[in-house]
C-alpha positions as CSV (number, residue, x, y, z in Angstrom):
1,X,35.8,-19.5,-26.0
2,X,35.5,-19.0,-22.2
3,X,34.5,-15.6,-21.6
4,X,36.3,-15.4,-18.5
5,X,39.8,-15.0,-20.6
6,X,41.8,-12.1,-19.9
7,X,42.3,-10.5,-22.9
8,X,45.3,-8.2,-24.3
9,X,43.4,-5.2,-26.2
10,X,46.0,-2.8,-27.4
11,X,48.1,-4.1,-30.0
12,X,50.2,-2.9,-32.7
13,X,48.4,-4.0,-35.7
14,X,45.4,-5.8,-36.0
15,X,44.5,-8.3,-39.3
16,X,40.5,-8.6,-41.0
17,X,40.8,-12.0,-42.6
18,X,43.5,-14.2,-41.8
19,X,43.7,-16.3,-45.2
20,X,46.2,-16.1,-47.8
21,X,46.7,-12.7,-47.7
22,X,45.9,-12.3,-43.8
23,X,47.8,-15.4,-42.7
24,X,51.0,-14.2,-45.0
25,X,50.3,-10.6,-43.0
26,X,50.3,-11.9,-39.4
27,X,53.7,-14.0,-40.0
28,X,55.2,-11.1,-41.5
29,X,54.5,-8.8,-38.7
30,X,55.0,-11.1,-35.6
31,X,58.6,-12.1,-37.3
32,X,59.3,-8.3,-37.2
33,X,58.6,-8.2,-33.2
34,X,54.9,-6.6,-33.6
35,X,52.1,-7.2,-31.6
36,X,50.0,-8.5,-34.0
37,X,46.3,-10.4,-33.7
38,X,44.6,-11.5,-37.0
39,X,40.7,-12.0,-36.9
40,X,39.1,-14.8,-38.8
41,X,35.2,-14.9,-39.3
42,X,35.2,-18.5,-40.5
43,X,37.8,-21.3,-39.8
44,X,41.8,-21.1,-40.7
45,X,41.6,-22.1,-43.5
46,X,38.3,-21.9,-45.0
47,X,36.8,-22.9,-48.3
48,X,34.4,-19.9,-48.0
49,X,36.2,-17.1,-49.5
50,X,39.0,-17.2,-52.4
51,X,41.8,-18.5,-50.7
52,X,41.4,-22.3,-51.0
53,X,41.4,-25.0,-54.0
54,X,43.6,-27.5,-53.3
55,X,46.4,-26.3,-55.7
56,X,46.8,-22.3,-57.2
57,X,49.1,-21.8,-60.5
58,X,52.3,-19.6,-59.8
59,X,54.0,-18.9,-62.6
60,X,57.3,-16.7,-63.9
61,X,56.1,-15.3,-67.1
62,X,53.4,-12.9,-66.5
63,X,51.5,-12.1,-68.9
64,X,48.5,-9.5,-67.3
65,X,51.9,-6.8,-66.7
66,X,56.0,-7.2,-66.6
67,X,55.7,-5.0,-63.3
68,X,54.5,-8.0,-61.6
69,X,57.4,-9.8,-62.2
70,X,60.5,-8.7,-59.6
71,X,57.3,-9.2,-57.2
72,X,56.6,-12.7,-58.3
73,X,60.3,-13.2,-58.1
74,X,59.9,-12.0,-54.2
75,X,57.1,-14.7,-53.9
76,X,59.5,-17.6,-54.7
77,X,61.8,-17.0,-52.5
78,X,59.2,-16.3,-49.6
79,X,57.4,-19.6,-50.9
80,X,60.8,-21.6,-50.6
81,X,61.5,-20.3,-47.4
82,X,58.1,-21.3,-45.9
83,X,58.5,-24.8,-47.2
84,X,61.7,-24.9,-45.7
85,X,60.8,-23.5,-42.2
86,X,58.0,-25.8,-41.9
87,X,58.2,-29.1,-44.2
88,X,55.4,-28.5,-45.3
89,X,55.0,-28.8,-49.4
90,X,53.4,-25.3,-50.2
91,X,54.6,-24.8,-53.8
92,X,55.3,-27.4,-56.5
93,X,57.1,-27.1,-59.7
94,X,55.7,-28.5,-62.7
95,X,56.2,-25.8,-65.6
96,X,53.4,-23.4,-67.3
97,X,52.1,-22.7,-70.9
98,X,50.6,-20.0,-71.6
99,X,49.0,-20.2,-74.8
100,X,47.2,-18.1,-77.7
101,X,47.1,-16.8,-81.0
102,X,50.2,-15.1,-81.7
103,X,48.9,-11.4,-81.0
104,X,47.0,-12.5,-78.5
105,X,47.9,-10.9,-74.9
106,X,48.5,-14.1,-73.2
107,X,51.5,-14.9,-75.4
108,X,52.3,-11.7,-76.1
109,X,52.7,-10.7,-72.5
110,X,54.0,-13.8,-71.3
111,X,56.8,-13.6,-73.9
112,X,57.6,-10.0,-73.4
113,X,58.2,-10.6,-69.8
114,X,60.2,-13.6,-70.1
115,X,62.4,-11.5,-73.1
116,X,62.5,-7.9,-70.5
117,X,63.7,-10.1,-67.4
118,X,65.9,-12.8,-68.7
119,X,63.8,-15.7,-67.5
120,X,64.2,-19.1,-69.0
121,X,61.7,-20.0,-71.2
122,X,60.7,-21.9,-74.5
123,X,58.6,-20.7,-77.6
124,X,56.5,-23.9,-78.7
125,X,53.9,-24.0,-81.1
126,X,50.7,-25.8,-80.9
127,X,52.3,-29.4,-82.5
128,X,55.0,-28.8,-80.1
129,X,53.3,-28.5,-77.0
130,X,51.4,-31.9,-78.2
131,X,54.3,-33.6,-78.7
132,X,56.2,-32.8,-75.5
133,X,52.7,-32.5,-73.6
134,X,50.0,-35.1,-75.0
135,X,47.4,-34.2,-72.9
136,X,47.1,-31.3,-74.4
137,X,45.1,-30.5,-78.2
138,X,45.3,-26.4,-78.6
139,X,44.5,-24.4,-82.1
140,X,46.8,-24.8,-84.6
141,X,47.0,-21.0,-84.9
142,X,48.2,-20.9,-80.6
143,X,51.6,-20.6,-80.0
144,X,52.6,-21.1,-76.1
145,X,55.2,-20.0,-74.2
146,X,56.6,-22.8,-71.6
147,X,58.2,-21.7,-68.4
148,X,60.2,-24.7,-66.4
149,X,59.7,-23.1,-63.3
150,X,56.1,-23.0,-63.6
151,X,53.7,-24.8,-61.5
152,X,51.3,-24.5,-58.1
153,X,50.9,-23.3,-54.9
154,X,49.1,-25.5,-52.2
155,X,46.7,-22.4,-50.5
156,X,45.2,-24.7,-47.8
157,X,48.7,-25.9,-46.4
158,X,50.0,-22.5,-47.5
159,X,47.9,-20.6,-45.2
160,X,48.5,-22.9,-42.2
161,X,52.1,-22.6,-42.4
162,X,52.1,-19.2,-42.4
163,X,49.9,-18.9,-39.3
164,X,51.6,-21.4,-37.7
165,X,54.9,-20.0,-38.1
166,X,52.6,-16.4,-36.9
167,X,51.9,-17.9,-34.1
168,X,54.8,-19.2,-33.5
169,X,56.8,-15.6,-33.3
170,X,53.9,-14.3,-30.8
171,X,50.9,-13.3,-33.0
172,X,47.8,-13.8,-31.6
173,X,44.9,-15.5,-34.1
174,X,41.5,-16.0,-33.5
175,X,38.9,-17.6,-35.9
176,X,35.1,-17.4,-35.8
177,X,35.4,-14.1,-34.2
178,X,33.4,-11.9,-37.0
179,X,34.8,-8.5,-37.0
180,X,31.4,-6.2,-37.4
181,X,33.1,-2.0,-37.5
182,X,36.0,-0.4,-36.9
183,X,36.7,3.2,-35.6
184,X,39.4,5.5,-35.5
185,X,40.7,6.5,-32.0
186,X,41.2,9.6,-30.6
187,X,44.9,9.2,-30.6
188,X,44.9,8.3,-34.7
189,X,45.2,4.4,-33.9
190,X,42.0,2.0,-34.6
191,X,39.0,0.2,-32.6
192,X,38.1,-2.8,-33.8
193,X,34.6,-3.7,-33.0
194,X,33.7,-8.1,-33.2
195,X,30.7,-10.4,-31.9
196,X,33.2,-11.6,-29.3
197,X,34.7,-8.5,-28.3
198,X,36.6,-4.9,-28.7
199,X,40.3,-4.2,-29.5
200,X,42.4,-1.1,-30.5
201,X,45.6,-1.2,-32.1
202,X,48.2,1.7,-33.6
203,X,47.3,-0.1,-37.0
204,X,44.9,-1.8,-39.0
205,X,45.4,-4.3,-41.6
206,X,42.3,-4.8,-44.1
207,X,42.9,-8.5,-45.9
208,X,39.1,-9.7,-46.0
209,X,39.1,-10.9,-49.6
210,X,35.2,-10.4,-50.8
211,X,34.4,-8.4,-47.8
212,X,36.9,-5.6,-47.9
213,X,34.3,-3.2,-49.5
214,X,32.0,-3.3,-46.7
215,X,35.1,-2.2,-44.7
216,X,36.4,1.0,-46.4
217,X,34.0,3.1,-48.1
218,X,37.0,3.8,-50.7
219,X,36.8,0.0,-52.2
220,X,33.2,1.0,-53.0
221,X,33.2,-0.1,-56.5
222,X,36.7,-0.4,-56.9
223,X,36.7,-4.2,-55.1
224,X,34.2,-6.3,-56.5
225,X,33.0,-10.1,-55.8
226,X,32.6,-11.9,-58.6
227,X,31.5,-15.7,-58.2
228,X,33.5,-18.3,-60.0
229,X,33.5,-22.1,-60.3
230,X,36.1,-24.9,-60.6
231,X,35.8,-28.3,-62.2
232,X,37.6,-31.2,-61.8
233,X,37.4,-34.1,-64.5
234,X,39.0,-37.4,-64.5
235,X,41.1,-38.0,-67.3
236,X,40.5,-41.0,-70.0
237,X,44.5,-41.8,-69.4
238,X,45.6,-40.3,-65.6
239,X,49.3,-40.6,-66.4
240,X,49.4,-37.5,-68.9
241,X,47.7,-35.0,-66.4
242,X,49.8,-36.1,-63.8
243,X,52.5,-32.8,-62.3
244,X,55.6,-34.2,-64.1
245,X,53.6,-34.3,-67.5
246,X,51.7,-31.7,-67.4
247,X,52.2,-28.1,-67.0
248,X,49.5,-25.5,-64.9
249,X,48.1,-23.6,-68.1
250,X,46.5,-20.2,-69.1
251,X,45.0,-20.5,-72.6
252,X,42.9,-17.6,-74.7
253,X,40.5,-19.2,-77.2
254,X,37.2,-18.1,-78.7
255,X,35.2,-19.4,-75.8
256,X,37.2,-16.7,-72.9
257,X,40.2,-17.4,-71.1
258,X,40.6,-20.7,-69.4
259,X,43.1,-22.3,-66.8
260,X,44.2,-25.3,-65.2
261,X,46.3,-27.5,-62.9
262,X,47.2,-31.4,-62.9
263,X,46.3,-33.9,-60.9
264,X,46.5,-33.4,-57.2
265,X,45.0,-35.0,-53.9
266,X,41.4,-35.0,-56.3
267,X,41.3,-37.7,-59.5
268,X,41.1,-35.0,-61.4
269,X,42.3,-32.4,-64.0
270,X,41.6,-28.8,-62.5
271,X,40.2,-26.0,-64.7
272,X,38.0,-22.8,-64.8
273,X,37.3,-19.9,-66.4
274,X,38.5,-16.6,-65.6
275,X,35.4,-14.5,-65.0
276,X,33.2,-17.5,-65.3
277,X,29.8,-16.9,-65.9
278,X,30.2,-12.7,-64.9
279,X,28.3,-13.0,-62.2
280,X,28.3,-10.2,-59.1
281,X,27.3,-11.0,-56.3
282,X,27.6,-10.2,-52.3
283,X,29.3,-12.5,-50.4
284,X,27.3,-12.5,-47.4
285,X,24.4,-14.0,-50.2
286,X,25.0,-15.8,-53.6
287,X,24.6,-19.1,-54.5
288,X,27.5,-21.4,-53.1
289,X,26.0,-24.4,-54.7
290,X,27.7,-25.6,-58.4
291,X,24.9,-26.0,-60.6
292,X,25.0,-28.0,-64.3
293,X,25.1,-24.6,-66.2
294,X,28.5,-24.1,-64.4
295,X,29.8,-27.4,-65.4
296,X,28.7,-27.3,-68.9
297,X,31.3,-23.9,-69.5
298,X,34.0,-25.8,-68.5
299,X,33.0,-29.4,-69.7
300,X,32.4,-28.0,-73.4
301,X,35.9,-26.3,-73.3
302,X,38.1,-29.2,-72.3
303,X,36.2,-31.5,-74.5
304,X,37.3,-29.2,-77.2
305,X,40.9,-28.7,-75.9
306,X,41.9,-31.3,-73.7
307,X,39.7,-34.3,-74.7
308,X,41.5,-37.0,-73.0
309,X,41.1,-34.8,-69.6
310,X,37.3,-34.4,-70.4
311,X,36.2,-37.4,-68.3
312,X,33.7,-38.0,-65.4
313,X,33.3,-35.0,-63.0
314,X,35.4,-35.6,-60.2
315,X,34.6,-32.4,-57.8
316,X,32.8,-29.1,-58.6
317,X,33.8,-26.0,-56.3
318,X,32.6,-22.2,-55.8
319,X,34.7,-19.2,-55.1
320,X,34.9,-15.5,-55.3
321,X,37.4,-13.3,-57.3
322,X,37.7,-9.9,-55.9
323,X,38.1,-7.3,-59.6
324,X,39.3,-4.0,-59.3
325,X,38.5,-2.0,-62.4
326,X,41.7,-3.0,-64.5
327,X,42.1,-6.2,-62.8
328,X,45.2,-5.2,-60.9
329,X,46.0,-5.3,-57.5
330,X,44.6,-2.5,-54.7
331,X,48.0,-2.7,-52.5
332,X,47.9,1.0,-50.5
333,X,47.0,2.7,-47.3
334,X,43.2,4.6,-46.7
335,X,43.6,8.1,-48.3
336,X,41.9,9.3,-45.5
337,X,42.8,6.8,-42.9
338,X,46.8,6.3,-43.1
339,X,47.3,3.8,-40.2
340,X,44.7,1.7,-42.3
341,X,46.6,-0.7,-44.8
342,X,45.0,-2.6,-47.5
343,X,45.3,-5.7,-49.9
344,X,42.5,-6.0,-52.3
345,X,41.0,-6.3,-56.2
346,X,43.0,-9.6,-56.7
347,X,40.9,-10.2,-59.4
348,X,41.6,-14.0,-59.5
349,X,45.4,-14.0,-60.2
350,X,46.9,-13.0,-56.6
351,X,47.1,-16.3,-54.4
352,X,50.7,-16.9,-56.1
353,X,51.9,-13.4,-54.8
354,X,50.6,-14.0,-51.1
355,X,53.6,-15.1,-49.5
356,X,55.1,-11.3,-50.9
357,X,52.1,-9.8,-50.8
358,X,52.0,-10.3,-46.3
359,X,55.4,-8.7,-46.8
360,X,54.2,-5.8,-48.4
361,X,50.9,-4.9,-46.3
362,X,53.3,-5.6,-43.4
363,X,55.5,-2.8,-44.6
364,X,52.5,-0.4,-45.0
365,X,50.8,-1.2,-41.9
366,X,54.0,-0.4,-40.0
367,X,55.8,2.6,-42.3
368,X,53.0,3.9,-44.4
369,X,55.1,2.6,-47.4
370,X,56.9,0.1,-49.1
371,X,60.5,-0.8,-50.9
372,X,59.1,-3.5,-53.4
373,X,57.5,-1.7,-56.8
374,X,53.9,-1.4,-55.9
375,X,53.3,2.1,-57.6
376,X,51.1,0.5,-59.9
377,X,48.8,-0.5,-57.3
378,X,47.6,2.3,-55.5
379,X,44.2,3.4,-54.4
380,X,44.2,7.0,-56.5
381,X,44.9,5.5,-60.4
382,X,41.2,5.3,-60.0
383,X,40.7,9.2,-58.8
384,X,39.5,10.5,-62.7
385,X,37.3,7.3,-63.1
């Protein structure tokens, strides 16, 4: 960057992380007519944080709350839209299962909020799902409930789209610019202090992923890395883990609760673990590198439920998942810092919602509040904790 650029540093609002929550952020505030830059420590996109994969499972029937749903619902729409502004391919249907013992939360939720909003769906038991799905081999006790409209979001193309079409309606984005403090100004806007530079804004978007605790001293505890490993295994017969044969899944079984993806652009079936190995870690320093105890989790679980997806190892990935305390989202603005907006505590089920999710940190950065349902998310549940 030639330091000779002149530089516009007063803004409107200001973005910390610019990937599939940031990205969705900047494109919802420059299409609103704001003055917008998002800041980027690494490249757009990256594979360094939690926004990246290759494919992310969306899905209808939400089992982890029916709250979620009418934003989920918001997400489609936003998803379709992007696809259509851009040709690009960000979200692909292919159906989901989720699947468990009958009491188990997994089917339990996902049916109950298929049943409380009237969304298509299908009760299947274990034989069933065989029969229709032959890649798959769960407990004869599971029963699964399949959801046609199901399937994956692309994060990489997702997040390029967005900032593309950001970019497009006037925001200004700049990667490799590491954002090290911010400030509150005198006149209650912000000061945004990077290695490159210094600019101020009326508000400040926080949508760092991982890093959004060492950015607000009130996601101390409440936003917490975790790191988390993927797998990718090449199937004994490709054709039955291919998208049109086989649904993105979230199963419950003895061993934890697992998910996965079909085939796409790696030979592979995709799976993981949610929580994987429980591991904590800073972001700034944990070990990136897959290691054979991380592939033995995930090998010994689709050996037992997927065996004809239990082949060769294809590609072995890190990430981070971001927990808040109940695993629900952290969508609010500072207690003490109003003009301060923030999206965090994903807790490694909130790529799907990203395309809504810009929409709603848009709406708090710029009017304090929001019109979707996002009581449930707010910074002072945790107050007595």
């Amino acid at each position: 960057m030639d330091g000779s650029d002149e530089r516009n540093e007063r803004y409107d609002a200001i973005v910390i992380g610019v990937g599939g929550m940031g990205s969705a952020t900047c494109f919802h505030l420059a299409r609103r007519g704001v003055d917008v830059l998002g800041l980027e420590r690494f490249d757009v996109p990256h594979a360094k944080g939690s926004s990246h994969g290759i494919t992310r499972i969306i899905r209808r029937a939400y089992y982890e709350h029916p709250s979620y749903i009418p934003l989920v619902e918001r997400a489609y729409e936003l998803w379709d839209d992007l696809a259509d502004r851009t040709g690009r391919e960000v979200i692909h249907r292919t159906g989901s299962i989720d699947a468990g013992p009958e009491d188990n939360i997994v089917f339990e939720g996902s049916l109950e909020s298929c049943e409380r909003y009237d969304i298509p769906h299908e009760v299947l038991t274990s034989r069933e799902v065989t029969e229709r799905f032959p890649g798959y081999r769960l407990p004869e006790d599971h029963m699964a409930v399949y959801q046609p409209d199901g399937g994956f979001v692309v994060p990489e193309q997702a997040i390029i789209a967005h900032a593309e079409e950001a970019q497009a309606a006037g925001a200004e984005i700049r990667a490799r610019e590491r954002v090290t403090d911010w400030t509150e100004t005198a006149d209650g806007g912000v000061r945004v202090e990077t290695d490159e530079g210094t600019y101020e804004a009326e508000s400040l978007v926080l949508a760092a992923g991982a890093w959004n605790h060492k950015f607000a001293d009130a996601l101390e505890g409440l936003a917490v890395p975790e790191r988390q490993v993927l797998a990718w295994f090449q199937p004994e017969t490709p054709a039955r883990f291919e998208p049109d044969r086989f649904p993105v899944w979230n199963l419950s079984v003895p061993e934890g609760r697992f998910y996965g993806l079909p085939i796409y652009d790696v030979p592979g079936m995709k799976l993981g673990r949610y929580h994987h190995r429980d591991e904590q870690v800073d972001p700034d320093d944990y070990e990136t590198e897959p290691h054979p105890a991380d592939e033995r989790v995930l090998r010994e679980f689709a050996e037992r439920y997927f065996p004809e997806g239990a082949g060769p190892t294809m590609r072995l990935a890190t990430c981070m998942f971001t927990n808040s305390p109940d695993e629900h989202f952290i969508l609010d603005t500072l207690p003490e810092h109003p003009q301060v907006a923030v999206g965090a505590g994903f807790s490694g089920h909130g790529f799907k919602f990203a395309s809504a999710i810009g929409e709603v940190l848009a709406d708090l950065a710029l009017e304090g509040e929001s019109d979707h349902p996002i009581e449930m998310f707010s910074l002072d549940r945790f107050d007595d904790e």
